[in-house]
N, C-alpha and C positions, 0 to 999 in steps of 0.2 A: 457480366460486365464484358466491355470488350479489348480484348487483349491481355488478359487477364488482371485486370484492373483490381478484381476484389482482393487477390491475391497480394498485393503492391502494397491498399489501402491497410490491412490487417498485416502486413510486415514492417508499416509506418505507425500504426497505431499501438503494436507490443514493442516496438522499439522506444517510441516515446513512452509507456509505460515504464521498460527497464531503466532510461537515464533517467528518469523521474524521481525514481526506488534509490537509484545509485545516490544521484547531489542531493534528496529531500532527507537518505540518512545519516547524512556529515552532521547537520549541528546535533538529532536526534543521538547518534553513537558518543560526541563529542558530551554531549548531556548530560545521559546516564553515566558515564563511565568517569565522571567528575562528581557527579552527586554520590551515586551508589553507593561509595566506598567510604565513602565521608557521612552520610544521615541513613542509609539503609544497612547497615553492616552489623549490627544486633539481630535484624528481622529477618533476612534473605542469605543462602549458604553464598560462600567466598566466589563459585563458581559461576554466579550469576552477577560479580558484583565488577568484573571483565570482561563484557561482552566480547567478543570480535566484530570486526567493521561488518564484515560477511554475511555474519549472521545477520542485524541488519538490517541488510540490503532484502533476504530472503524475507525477513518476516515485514518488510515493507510489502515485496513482490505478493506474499500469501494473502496480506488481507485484501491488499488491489484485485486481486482474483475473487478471493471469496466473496468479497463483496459485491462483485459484477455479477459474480452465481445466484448471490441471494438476487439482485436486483431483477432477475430476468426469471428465478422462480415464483417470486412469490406478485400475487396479485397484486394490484394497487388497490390499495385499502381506502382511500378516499380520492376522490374523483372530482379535481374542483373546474367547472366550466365558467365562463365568463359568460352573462345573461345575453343572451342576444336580440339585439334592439333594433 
């Protein structure tokens, strides 16, 4: 790229990644951390039933990642083309 263009584009595209993780785990943290403790609290030990916001944010950030990993490992399994006429 020029100028270092590519560099810009992938410091724009993990950033919006990261606010994505941050505003998309408000109502998720909000969520859990209202239900959990109220209808999970027989099933799941106490320490799970408080998440922190943090946490969160990271296991939002983990699966955004993992998931781009799988996406760019594995083949595409079905291959659909539109007939050309």
């Amino acid at each position: 790229m020029f100028f270092g263009l590519d560099w810009a584009t992938a410091f724009i595209k993990i950033s919006f990644e990261v606010v994505f993780s941050i505003v998309s785990a408000i109502p998720a943290w909000i969520a859990w951390n209202c239900v959990a403790p109220v209808y999970l609290s027989m099933y799941i030990p106490k320490v799970f039933q408080h998440i922190p916001y943090w946490h969160v944010v990271a296991i939002f950030l983990t699966f955004t990642y993992v998931g781009q990993l799988i996406n760019k490992l594995v083949p595409k399994i079905i291959n659909i083309e539109r007939d050309k006429k």
